[in-house]
Structure formats: C-alpha cells, structure tokens
Backbone bond lengths (Angstrom), bond angles and torsions (degrees), N, CA, C in turn:
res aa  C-N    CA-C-N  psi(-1)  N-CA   C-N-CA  omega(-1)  CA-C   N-CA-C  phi
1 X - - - 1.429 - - 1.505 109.36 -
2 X 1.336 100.61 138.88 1.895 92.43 175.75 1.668 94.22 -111.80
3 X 1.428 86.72 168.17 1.213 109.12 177.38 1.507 128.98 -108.53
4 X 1.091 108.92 126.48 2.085 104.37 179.07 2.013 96.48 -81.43
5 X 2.014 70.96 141.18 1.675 79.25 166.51 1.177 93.31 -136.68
6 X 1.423 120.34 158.24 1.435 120.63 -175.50 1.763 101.64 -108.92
7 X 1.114 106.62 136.67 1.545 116.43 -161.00 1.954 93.01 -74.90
8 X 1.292 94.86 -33.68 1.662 103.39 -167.19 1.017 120.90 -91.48
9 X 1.640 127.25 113.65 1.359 133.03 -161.93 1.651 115.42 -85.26
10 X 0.916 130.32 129.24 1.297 136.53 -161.11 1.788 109.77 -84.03
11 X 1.403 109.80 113.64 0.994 134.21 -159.77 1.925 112.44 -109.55
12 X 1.532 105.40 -177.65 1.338 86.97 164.20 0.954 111.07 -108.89
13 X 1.661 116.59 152.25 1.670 131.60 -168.28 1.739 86.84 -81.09
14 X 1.407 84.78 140.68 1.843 102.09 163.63 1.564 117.35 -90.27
15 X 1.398 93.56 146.01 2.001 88.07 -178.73 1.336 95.93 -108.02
16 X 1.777 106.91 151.89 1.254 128.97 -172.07 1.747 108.64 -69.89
17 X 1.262 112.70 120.85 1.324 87.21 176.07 1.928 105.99 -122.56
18 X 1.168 96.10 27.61 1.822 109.24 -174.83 1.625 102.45 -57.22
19 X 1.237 115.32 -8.33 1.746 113.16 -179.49 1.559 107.02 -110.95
20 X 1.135 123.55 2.82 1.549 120.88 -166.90 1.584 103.31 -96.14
21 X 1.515 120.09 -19.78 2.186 95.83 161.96 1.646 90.38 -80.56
22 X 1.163 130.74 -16.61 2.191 99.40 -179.41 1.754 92.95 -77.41
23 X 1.620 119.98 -37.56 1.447 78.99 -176.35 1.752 131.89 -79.76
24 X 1.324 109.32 -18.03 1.263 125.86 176.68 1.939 96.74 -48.35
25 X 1.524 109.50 -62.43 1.364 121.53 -163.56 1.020 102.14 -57.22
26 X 2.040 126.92 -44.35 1.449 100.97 169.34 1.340 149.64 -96.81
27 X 1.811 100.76 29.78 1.540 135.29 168.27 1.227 92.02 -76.77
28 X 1.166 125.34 -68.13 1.495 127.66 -164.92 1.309 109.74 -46.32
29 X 1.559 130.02 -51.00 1.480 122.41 -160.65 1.371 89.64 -90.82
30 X 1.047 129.11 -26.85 1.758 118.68 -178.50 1.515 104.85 -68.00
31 X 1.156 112.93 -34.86 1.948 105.95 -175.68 2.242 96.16 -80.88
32 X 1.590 106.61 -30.13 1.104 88.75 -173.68 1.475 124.45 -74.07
33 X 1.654 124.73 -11.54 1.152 146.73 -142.45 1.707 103.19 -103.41
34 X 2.054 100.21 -32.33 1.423 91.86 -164.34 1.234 90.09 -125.96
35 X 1.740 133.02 49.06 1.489 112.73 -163.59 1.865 73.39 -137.86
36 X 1.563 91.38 124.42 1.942 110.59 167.79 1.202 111.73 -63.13
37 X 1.052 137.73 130.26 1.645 136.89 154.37 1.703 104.49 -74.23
38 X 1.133 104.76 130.40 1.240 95.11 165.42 1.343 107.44 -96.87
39 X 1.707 100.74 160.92 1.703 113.23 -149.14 1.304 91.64 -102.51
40 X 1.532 124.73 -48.93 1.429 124.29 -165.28 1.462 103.79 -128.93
41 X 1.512 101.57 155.25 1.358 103.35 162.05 1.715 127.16 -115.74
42 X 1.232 107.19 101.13 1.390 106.51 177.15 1.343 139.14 -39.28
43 X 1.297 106.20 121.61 1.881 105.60 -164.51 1.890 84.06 -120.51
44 X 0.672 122.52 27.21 1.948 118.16 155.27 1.216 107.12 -162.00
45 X 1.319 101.97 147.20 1.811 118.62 -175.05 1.614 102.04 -81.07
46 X 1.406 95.45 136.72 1.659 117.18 -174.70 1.882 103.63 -132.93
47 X 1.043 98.69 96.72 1.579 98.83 164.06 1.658 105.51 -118.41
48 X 1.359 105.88 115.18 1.482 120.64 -159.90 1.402 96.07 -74.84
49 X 1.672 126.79 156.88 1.307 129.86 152.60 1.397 120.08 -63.07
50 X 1.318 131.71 156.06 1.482 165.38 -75.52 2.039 80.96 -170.68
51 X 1.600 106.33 106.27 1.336 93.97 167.48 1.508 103.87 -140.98
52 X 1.377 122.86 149.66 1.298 121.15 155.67 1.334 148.66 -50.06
53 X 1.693 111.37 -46.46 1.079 118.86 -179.48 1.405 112.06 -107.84
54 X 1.333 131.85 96.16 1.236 153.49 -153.01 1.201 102.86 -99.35
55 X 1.784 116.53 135.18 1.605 101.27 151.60 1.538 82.89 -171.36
56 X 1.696 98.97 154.10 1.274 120.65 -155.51 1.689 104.86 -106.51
57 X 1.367 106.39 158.42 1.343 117.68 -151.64 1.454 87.59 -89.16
58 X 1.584 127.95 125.29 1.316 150.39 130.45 1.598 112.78 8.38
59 X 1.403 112.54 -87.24 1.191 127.69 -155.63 1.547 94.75 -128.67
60 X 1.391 128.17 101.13 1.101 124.00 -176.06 1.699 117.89 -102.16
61 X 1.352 105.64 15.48 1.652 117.46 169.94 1.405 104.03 -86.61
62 X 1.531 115.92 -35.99 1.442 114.41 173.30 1.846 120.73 -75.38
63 X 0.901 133.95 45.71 1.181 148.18 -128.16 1.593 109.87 -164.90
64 X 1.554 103.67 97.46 1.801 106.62 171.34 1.046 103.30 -100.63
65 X 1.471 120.74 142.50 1.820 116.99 169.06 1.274 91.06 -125.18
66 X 1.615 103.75 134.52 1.579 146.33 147.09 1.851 108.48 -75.32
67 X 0.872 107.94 124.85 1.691 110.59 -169.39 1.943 84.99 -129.08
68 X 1.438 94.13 131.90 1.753 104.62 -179.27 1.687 87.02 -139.99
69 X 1.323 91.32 134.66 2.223 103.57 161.14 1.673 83.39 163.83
70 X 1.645 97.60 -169.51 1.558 119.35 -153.62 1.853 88.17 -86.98
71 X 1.256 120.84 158.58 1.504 134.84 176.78 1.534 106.49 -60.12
72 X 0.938 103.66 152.73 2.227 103.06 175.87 1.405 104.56 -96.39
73 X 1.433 105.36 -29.95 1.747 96.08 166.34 1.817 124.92 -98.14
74 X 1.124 131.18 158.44 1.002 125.97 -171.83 1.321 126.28 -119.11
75 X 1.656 113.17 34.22 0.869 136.23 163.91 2.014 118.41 -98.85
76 X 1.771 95.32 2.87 1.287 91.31 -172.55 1.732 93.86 -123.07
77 X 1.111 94.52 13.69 1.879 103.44 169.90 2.025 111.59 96.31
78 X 1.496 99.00 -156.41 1.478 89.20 -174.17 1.532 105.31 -126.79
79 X 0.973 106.56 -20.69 1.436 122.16 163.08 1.642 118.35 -20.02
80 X 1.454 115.78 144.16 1.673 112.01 177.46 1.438 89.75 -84.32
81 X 1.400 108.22 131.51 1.823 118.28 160.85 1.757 117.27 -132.11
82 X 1.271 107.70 143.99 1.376 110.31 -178.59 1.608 114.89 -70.77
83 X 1.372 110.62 168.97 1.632 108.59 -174.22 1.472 95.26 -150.49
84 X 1.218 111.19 123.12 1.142 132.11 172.40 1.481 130.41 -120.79
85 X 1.487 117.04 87.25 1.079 124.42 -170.28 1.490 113.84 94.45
86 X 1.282 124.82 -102.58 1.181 132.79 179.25 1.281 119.58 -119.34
87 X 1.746 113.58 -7.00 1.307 135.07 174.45 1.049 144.98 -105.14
88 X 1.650 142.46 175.43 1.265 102.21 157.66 1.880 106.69 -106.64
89 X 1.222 98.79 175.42 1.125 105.67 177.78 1.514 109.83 -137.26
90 X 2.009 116.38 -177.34 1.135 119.20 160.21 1.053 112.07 -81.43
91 X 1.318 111.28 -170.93 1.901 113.53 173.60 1.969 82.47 -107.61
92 X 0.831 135.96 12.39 1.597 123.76 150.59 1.547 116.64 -86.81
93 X 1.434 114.14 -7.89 1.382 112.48 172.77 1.746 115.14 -96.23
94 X 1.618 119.03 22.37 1.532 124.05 -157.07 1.596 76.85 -82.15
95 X 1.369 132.28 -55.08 1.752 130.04 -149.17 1.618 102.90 -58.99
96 X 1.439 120.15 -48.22 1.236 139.44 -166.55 1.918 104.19 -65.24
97 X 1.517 94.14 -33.55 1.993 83.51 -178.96 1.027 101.59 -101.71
98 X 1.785 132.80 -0.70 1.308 110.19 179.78 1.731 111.44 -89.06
99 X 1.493 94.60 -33.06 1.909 107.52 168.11 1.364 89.69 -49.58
100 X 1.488 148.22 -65.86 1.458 130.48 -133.91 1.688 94.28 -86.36
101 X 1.142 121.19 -22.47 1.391 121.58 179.64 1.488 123.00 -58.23
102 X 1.330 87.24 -29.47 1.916 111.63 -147.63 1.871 74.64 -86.27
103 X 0.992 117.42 -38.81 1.734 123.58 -148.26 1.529 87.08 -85.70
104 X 0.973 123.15 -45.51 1.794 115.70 -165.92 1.669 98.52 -84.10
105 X 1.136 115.86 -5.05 1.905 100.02 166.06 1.276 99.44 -95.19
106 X 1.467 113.61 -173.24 1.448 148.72 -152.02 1.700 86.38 -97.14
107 X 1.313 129.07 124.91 1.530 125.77 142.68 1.075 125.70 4.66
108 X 1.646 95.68 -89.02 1.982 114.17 178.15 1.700 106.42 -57.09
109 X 1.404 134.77 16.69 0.976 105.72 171.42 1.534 112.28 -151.76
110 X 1.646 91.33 10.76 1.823 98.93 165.78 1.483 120.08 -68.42
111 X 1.428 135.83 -13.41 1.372 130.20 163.41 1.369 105.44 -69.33
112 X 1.569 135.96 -38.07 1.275 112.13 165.00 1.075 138.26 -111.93
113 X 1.989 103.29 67.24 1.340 107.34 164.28 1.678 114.17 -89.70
114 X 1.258 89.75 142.69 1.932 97.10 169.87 1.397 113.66 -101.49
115 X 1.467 115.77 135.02 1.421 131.77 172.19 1.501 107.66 -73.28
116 X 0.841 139.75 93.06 1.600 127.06 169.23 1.602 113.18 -92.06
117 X 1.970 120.80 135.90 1.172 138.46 -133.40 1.517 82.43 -137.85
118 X 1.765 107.58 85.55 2.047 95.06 168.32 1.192 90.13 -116.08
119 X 1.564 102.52 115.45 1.570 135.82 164.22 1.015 117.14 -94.50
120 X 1.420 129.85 126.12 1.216 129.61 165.51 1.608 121.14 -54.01
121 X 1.332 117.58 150.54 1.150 144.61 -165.75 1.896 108.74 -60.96
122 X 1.001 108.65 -25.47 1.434 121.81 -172.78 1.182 116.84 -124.90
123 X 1.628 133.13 35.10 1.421 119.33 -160.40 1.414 67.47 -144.53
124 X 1.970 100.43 151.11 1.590 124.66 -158.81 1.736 85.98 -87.47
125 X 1.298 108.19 163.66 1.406 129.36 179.70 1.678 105.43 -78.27
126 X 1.246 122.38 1.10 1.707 116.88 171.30 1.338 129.89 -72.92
127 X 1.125 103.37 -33.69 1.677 121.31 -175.32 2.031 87.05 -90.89
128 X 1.141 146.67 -61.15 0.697 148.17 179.63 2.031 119.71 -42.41
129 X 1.160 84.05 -41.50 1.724 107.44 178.88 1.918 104.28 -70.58
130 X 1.692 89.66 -42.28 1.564 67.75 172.19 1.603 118.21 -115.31
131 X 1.240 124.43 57.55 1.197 124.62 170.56 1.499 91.80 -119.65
132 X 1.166 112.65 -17.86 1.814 119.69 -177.57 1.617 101.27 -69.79
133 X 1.666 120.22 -48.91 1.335 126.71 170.97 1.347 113.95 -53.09
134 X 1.441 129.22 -42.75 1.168 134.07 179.52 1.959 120.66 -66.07
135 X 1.594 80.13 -45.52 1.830 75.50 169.10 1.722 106.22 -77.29
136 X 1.084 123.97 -31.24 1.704 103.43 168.71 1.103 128.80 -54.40
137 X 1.424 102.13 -30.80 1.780 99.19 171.99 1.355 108.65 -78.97
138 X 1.018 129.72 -14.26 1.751 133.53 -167.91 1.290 79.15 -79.57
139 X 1.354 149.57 -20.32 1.516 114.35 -151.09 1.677 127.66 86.84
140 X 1.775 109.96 -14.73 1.185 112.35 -165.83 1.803 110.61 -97.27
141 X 1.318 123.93 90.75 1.545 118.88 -176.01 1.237 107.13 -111.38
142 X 1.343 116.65 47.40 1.928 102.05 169.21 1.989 72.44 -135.72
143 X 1.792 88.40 111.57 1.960 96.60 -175.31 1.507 96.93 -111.41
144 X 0.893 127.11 165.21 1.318 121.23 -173.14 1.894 94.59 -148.12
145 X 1.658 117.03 148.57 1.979 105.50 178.07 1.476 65.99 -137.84
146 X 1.495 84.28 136.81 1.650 136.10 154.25 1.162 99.17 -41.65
147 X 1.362 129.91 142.25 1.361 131.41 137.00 1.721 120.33 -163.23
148 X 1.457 115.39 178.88 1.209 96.45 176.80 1.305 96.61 -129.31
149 X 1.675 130.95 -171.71 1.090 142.84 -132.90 1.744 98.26 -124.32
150 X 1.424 91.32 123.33 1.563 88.87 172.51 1.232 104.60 -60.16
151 X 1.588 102.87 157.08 2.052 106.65 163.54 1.794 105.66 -108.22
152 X 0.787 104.94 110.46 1.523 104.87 176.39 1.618 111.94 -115.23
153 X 1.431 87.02 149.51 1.610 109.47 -163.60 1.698 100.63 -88.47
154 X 1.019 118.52 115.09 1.761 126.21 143.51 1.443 134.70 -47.41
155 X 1.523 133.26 47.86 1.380 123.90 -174.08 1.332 113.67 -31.24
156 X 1.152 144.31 -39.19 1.543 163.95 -136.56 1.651 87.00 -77.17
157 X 1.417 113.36 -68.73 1.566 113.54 173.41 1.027 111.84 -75.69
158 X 0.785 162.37 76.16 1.345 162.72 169.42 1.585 118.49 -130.97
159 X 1.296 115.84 -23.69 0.867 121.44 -127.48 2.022 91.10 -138.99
C-alpha cells in the first residue's frame, strides 16, 4: 500500500479584506448623513413647561431661539439671564440679534422668520415680559414658547 503525503503544509488561510475601505466609507457617510451638529451651547438650564396642544415648527432653519433660566455655572450667579447665541446677553441687546438674524437669511424669507422663547420652567414672567417688549420693537412678531409634550396615560388600554 502506498501512502499519500501532502507536499503542502497547512497554514493559516488569509481573509479577504478587498471590501473593507467600501465598508468603512459607507460607515463614514452613514454616521456623516445622520449625525446633528449641535448649534449652541447652553450656558443656563431650560426645562420647558408641560403643554397639551403641541405642534412642531415647519421650517426650523427659519427659527431664532432666545433661551432665558438661571446659569448652569455658579460662578455667573443665580439670577434668570438671557442667552443669545452662545452668550449671554441683556434684553437691550434683543434689537441688535434680531437685525443680524434678519441679515444672515435670504430676503424672500426674512418675513418668515420665527423667534422661538425656551424659558425655563421656573423663571418669573418679568424678564420674559420684557424681552417680548424688546422683540416688538425689533419688528419681530411671529414668537413662538418652547415646550414639551405632556405624556398622558390612557386608562381605556390599560386594561
């Protein structure tokens, strides 16, 4: 009887990796496609009030937010202060960011910008009352308040 020998020593098989830059490349555009930038960074706490009748803003590029509540750090006191942009500001500086707002959109579509007003949940209606005076003088009356959505329970299913 003879015997087989195999001349070829058994090694480890290599894996193909000729497809791994398309999948990397289409990780990349999939994280780049669905990943938010955030626009601002909040320097005061805003936990919006609790509303029923909810409805969501259209066109949310047309859309300035005024953010009012107490500072998150406490080196800038406890006081309610406005935030504008990335800063804070007075409520004598509302005319000056709504002109620069109005100026960085398109013409045809500065009549429908919306002011949006996310106030914190616990801050008195004074400071609020007069940033409302301030955007009237700006010219700016389409105001919009932050809020979020009650969750309400259904007994009906429940059951």
């Amino acid at each position: 009887m003879a015997r087989f020998k195999s001349s070829k020593t058994k090694g480890v098989q290599t894996i193909n990796t000729s497809s791994l830059p398309d999948i990397i490349f289409m990780l990349l555009f999939f994280f780049m496609v669905t990943t938010v930038m955030r626009e601002v960074t909040l320097i005061v706490k805003v936990l919006p009030p609790e509303a029923t009748e909810v409805e969501k803003l259209e066109r949310k590029s047309l859309v300035s937010y005024i953010y009012i509540g107490e500072p998150t750090k406490a080196i800038y006191g406890s006081k309610p202060r406005v935030q504008l942009n990335d800063a804070f500001a007075r409520v004598e500086d509302i005319p000056s960011f709504v002109t620069a707002e109005r100026q960085a959109r398109d013409e045809a579509e500065r009549r429908y910008i919306t002011t949006s007003l996310k106030v914190d949940l616990n801050i008195r209606m004074g400071i609020v009352t007069d940033v409302k005076q301030e955007l009237r003088k700006a010219g700016a009356f389409k105001i919009n308040y932050s809020t979020r959505k009650v969750k309400t329970i259904d007994f009906g299913r429940l059951n």
